[in-house]
PDB file of N, CA, C and O in Angstrom:
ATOM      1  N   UNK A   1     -10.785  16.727  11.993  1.00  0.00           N
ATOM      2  CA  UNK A   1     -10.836  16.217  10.636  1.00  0.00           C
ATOM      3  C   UNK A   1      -9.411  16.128  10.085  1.00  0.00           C
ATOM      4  O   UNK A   1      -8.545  17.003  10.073  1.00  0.00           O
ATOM      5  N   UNK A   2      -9.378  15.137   9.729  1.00  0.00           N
ATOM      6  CA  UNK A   2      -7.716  14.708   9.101  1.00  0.00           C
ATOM      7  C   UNK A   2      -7.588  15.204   7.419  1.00  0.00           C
ATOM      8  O   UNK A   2      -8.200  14.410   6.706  1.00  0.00           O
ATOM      9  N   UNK A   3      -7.028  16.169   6.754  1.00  0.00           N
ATOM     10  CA  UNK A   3      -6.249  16.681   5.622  1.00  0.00           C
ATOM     11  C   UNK A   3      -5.429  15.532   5.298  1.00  0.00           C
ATOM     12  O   UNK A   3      -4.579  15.150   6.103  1.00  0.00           O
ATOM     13  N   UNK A   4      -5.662  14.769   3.854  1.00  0.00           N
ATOM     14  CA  UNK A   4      -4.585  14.131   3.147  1.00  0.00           C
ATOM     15  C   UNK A   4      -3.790  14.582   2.474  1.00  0.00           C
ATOM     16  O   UNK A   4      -4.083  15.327   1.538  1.00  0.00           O
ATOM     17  N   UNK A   5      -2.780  14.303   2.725  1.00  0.00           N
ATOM     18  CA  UNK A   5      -1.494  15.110   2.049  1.00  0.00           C
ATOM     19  C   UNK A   5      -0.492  14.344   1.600  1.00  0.00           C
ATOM     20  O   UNK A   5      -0.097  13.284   2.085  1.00  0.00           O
ATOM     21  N   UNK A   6       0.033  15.096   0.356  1.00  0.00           N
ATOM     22  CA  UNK A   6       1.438  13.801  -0.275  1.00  0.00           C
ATOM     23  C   UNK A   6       2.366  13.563   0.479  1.00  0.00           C
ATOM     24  O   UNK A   6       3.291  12.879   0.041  1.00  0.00           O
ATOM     25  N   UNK A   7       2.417  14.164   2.160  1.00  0.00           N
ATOM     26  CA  UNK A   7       3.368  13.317   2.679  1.00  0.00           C
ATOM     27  C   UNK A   7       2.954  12.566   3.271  1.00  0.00           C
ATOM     28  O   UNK A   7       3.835  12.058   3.965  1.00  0.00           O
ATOM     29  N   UNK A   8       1.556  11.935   3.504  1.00  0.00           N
ATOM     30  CA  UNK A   8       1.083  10.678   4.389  1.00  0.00           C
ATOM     31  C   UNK A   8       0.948   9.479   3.478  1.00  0.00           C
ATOM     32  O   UNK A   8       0.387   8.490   3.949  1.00  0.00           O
ATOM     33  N   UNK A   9       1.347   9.444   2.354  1.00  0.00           N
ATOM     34  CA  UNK A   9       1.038   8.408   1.370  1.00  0.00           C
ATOM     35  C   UNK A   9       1.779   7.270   1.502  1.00  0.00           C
ATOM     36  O   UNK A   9       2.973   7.428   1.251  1.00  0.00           O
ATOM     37  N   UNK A  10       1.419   6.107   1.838  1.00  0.00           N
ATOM     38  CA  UNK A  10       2.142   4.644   2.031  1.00  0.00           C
ATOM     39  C   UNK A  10       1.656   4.019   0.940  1.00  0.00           C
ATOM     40  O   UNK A  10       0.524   4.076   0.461  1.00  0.00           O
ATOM     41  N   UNK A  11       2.989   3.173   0.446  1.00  0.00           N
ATOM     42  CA  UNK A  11       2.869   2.386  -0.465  1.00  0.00           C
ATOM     43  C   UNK A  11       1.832   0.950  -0.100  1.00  0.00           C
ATOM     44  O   UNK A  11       2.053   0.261   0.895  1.00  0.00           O
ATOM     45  N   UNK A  12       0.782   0.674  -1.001  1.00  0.00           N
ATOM     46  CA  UNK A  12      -0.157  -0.237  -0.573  1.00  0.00           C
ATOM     47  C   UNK A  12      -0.404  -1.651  -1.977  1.00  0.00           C
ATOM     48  O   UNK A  12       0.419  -1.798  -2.881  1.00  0.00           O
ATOM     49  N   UNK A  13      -1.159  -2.167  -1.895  1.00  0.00           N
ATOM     50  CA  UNK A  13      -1.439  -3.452  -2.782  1.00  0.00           C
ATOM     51  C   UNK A  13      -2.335  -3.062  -3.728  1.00  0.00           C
ATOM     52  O   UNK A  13      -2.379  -3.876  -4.651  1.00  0.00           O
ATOM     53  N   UNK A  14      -3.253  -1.899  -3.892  1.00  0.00           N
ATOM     54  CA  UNK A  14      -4.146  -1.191  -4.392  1.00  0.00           C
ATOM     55  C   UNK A  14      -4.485   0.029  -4.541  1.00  0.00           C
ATOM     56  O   UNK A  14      -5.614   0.149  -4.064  1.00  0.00           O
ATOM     57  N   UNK A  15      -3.983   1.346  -5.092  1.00  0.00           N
ATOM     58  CA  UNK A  15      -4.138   2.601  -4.535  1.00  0.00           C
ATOM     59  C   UNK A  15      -5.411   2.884  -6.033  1.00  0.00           C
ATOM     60  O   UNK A  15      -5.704   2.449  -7.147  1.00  0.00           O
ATOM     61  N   UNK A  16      -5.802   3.953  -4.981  1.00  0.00           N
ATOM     62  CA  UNK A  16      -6.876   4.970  -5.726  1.00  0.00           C
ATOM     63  C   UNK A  16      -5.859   5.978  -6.598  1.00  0.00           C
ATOM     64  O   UNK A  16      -4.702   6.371  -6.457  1.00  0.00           O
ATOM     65  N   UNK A  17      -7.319   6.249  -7.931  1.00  0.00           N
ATOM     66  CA  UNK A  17      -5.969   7.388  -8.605  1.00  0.00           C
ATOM     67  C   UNK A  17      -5.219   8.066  -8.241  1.00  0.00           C
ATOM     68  O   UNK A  17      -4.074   8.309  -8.621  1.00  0.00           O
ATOM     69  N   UNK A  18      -6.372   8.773  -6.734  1.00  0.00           N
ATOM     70  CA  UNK A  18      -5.560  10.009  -6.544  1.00  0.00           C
ATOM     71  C   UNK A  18      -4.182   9.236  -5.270  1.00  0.00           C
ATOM     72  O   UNK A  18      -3.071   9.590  -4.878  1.00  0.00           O
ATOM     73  N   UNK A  19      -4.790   8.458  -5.107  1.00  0.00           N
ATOM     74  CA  UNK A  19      -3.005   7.937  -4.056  1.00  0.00           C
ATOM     75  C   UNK A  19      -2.270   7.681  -5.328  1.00  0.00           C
ATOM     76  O   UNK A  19      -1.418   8.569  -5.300  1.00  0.00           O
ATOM     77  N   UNK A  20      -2.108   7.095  -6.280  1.00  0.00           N
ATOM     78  CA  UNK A  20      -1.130   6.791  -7.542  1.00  0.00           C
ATOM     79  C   UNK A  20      -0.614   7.740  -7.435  1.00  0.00           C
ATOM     80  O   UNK A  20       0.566   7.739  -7.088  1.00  0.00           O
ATOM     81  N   UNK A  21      -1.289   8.917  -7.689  1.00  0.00           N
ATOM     82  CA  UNK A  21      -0.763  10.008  -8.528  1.00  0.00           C
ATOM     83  C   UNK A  21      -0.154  10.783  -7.546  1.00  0.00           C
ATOM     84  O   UNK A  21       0.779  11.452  -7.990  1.00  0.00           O
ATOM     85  N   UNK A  22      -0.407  10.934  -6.180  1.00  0.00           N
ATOM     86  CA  UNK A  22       0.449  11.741  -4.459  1.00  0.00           C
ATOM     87  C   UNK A  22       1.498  10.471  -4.689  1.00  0.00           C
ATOM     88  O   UNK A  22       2.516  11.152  -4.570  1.00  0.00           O
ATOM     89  N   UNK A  23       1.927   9.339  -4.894  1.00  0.00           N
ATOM     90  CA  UNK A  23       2.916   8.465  -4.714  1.00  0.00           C
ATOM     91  C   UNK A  23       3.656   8.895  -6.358  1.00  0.00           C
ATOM     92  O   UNK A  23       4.786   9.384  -6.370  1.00  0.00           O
ATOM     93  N   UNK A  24       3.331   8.792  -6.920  1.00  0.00           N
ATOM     94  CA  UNK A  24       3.816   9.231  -7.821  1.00  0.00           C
ATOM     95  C   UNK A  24       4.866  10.524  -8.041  1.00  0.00           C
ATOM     96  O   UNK A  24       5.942  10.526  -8.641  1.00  0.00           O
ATOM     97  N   UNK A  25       4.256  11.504  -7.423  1.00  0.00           N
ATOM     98  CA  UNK A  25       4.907  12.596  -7.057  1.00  0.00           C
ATOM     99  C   UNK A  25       5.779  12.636  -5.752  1.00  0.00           C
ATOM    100  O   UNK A  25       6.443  13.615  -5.411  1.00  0.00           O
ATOM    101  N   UNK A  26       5.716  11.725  -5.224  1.00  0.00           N
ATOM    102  CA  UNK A  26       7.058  11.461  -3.921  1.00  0.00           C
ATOM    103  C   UNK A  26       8.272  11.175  -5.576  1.00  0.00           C
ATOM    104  O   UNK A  26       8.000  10.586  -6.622  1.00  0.00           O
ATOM    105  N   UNK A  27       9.837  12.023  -5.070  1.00  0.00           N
ATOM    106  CA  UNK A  27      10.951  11.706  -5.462  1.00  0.00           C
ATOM    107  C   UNK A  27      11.160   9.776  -5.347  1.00  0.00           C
ATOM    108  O   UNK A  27      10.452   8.953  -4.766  1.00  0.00           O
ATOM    109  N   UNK A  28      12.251   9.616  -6.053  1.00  0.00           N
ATOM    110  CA  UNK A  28      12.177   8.139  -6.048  1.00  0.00           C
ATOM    111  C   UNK A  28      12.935   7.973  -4.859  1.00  0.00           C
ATOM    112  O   UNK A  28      12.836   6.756  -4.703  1.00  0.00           O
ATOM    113  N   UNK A  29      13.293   8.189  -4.372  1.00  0.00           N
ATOM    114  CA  UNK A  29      14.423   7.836  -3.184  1.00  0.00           C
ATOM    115  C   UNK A  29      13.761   7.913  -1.830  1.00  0.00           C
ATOM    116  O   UNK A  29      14.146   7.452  -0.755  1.00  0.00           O
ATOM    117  N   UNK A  30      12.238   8.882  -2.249  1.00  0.00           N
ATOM    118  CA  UNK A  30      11.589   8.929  -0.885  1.00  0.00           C
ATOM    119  C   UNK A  30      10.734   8.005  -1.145  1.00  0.00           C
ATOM    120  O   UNK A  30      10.263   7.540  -0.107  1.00  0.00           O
ATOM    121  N   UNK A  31      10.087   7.256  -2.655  1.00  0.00           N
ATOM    122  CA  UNK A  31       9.377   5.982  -2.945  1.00  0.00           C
ATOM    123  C   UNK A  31       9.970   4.951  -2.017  1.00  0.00           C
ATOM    124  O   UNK A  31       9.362   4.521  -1.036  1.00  0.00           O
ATOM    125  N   UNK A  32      11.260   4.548  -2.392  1.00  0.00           N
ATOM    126  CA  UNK A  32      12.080   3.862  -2.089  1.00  0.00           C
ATOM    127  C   UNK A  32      12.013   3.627  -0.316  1.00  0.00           C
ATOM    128  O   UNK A  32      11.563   2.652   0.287  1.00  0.00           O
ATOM    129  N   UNK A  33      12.607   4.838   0.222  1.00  0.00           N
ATOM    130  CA  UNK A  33      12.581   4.685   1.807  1.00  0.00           C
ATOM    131  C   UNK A  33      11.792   4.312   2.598  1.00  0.00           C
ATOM    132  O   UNK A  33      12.065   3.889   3.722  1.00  0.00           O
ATOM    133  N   UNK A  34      10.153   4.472   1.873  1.00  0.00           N
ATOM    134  CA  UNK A  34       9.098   3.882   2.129  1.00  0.00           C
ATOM    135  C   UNK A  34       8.476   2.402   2.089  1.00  0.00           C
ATOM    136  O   UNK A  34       7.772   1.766   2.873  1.00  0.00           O
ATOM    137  N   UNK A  35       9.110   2.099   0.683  1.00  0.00           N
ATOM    138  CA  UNK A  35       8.638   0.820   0.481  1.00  0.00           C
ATOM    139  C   UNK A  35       9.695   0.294   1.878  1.00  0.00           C
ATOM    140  O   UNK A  35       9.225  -0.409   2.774  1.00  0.00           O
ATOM    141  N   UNK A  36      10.943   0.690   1.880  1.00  0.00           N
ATOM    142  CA  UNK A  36      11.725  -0.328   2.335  1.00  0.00           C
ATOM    143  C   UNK A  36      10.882  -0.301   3.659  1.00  0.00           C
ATOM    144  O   UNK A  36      10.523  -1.371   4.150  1.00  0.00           O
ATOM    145  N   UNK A  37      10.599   0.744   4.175  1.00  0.00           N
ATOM    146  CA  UNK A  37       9.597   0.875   5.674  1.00  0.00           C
ATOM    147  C   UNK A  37       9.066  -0.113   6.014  1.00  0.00           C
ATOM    148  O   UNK A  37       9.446  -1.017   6.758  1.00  0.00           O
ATOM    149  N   UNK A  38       7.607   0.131   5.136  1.00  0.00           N
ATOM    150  CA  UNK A  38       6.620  -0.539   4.724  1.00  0.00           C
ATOM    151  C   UNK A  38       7.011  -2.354   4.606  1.00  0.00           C
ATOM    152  O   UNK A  38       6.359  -3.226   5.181  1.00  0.00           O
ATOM    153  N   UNK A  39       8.196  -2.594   3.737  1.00  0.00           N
ATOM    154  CA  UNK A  39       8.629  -3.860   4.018  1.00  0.00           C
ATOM    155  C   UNK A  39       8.803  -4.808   5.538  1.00  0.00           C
ATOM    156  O   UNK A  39       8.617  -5.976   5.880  1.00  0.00           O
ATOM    157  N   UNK A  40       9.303  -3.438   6.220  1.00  0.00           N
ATOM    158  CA  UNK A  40      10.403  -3.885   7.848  1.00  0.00           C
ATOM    159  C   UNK A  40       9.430  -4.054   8.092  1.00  0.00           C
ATOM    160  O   UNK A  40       9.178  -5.254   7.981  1.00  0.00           O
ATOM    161  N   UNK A  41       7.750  -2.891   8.731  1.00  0.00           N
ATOM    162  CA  UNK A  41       7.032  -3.681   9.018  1.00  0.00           C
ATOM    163  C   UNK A  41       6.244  -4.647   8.917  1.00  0.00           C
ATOM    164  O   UNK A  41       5.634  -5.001   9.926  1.00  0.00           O
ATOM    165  N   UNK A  42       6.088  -5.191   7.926  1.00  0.00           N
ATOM    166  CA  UNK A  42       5.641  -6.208   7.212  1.00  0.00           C
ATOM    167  C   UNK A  42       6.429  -7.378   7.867  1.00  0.00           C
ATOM    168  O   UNK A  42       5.728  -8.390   7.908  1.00  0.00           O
ATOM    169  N   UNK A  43       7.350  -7.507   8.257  1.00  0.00           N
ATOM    170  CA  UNK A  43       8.565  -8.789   9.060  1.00  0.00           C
ATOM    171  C   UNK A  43       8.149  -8.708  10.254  1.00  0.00           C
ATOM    172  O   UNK A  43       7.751  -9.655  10.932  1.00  0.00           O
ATOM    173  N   UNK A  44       8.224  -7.415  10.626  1.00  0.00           N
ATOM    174  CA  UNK A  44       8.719  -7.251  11.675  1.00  0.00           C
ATOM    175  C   UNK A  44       6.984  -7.614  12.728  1.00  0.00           C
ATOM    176  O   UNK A  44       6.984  -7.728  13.954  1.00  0.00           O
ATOM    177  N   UNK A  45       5.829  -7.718  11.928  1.00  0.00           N
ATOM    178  CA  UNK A  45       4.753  -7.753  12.225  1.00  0.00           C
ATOM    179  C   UNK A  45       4.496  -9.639  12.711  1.00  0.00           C
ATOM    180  O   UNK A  45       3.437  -9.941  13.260  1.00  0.00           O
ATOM    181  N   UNK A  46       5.359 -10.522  12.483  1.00  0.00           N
ATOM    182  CA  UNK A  46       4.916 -11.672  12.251  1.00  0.00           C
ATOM    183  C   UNK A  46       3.915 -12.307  11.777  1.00  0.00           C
ATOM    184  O   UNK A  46       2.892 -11.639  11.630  1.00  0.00           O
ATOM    185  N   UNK A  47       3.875 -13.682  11.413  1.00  0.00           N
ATOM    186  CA  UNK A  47       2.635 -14.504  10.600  1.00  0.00           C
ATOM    187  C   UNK A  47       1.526 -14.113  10.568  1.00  0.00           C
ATOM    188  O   UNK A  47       1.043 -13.303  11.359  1.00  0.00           O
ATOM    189  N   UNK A  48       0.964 -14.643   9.637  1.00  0.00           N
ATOM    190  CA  UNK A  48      -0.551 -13.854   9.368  1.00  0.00           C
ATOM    191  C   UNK A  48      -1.556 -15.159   9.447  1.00  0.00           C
ATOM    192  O   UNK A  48      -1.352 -16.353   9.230  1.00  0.00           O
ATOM    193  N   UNK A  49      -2.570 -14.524   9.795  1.00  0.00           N
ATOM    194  CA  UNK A  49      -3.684 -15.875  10.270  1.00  0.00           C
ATOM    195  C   UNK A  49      -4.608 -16.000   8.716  1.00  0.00           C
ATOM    196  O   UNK A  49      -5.632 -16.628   8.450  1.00  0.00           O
ATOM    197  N   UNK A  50      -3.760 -15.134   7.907  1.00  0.00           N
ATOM    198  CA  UNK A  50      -4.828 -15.650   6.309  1.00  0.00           C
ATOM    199  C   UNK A  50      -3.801 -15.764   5.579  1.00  0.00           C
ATOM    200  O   UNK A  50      -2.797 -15.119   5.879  1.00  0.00           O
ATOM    201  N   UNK A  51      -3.809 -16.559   4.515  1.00  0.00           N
ATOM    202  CA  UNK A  51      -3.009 -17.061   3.059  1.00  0.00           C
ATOM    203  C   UNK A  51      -3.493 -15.945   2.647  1.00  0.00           C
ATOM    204  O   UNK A  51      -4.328 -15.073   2.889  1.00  0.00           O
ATOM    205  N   UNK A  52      -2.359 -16.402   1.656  1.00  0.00           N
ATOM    206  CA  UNK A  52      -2.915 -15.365   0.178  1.00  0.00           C
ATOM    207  C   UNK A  52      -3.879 -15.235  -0.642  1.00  0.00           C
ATOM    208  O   UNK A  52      -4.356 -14.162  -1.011  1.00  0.00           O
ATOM    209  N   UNK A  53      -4.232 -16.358  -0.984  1.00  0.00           N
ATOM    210  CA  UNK A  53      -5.870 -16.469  -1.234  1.00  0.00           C
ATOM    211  C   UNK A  53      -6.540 -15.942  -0.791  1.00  0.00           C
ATOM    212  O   UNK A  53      -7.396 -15.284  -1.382  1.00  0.00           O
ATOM    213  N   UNK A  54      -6.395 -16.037   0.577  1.00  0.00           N
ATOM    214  CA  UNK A  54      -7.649 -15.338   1.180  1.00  0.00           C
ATOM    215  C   UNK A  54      -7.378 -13.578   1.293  1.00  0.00           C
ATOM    216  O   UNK A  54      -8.250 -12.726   1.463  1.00  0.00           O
ATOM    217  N   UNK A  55      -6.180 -13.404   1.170  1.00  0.00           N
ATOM    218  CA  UNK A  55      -5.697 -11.675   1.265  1.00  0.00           C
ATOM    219  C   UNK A  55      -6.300 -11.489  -0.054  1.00  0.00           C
ATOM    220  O   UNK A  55      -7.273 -10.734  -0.044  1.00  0.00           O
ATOM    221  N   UNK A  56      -5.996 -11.949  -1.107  1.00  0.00           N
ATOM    222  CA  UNK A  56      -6.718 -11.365  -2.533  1.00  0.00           C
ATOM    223  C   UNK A  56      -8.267 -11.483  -2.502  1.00  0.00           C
ATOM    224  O   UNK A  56      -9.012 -10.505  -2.445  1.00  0.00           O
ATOM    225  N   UNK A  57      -8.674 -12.764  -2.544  1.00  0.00           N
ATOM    226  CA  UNK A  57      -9.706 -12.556  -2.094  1.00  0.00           C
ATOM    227  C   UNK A  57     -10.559 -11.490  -1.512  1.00  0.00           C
ATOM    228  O   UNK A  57     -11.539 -11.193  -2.195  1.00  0.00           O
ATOM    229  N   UNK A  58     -10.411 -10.912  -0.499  1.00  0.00           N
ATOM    230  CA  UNK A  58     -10.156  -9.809   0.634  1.00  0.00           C
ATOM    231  C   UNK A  58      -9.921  -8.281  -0.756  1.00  0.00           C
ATOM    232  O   UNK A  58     -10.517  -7.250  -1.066  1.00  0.00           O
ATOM    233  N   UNK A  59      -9.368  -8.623  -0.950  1.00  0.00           N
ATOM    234  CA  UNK A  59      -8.441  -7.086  -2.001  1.00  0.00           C
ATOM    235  C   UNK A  59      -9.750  -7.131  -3.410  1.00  0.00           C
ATOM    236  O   UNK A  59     -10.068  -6.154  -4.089  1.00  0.00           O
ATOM    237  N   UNK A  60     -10.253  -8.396  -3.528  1.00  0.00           N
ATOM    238  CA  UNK A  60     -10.620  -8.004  -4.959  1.00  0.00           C
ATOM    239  C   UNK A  60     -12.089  -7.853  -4.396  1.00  0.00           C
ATOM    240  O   UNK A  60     -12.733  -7.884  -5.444  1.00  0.00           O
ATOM    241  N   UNK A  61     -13.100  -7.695  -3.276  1.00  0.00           N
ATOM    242  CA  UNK A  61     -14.052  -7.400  -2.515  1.00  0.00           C
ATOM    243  C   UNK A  61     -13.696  -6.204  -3.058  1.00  0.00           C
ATOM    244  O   UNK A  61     -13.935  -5.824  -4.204  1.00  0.00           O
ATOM    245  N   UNK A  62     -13.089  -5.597  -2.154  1.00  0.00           N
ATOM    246  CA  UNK A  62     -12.952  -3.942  -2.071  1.00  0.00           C
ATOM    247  C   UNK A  62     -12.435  -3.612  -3.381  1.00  0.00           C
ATOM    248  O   UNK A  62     -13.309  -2.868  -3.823  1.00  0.00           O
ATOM    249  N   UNK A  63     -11.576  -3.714  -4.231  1.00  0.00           N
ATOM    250  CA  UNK A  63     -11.683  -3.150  -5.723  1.00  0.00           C
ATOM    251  C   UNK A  63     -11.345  -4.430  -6.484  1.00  0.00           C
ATOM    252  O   UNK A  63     -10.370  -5.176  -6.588  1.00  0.00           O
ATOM    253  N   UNK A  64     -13.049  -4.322  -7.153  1.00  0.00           N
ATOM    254  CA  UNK A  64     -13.144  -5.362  -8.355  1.00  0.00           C
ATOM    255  C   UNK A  64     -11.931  -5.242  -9.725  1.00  0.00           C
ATOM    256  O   UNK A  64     -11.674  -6.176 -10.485  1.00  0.00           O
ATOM    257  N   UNK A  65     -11.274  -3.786  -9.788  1.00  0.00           N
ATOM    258  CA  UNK A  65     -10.792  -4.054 -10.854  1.00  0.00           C
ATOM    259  C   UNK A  65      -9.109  -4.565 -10.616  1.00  0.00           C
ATOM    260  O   UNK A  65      -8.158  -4.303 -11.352  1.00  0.00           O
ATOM    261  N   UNK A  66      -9.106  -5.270  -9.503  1.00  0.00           N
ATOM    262  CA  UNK A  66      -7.091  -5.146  -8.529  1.00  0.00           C
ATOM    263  C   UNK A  66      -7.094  -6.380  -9.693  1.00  0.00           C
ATOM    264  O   UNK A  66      -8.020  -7.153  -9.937  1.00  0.00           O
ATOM    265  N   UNK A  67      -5.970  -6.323 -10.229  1.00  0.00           N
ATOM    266  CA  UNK A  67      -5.031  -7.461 -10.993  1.00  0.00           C
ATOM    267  C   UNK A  67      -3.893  -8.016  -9.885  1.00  0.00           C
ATOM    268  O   UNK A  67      -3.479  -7.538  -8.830  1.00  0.00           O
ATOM    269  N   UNK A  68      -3.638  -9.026 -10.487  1.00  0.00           N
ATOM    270  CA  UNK A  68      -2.582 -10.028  -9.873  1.00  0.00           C
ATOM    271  C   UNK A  68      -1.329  -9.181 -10.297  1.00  0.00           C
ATOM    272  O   UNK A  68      -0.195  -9.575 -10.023  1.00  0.00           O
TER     273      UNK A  68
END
């Protein structure tokens, strides 16, 4: 059984309170080192076989209340 903990928290397109609030409590510099992470792989992953439309789309399924 896997324990969540404020150091497994990745920055995402939608977090639950309680991820807000474990990201929240990361220092900013460790916010930071993450997003930039999180960015590289995001490149470093190449093209995606869905638009954006269809990623939101996708995002507002799983939480009706995600804003643009």
């Amino acid at each position: 059984m896997s324990t969540k903990t404020q150091d497994d928290i990745q920055p995402k397109a939608v977090m639950s309170p309680d991820e807000l609030e474990r990201w929240n409590a990361l220092a900013p510099v460790e916010q930071l080192a993450r997003l930039r992470a999180a960015i590289q792989r995001g490149l470093d992953s190449g093209p995606a076989e869905l638009n954006m439309d269809q990623i939101w789309t996708r995002i507002r399924a799983r939480h009706p209340d995600a804003k643009l």
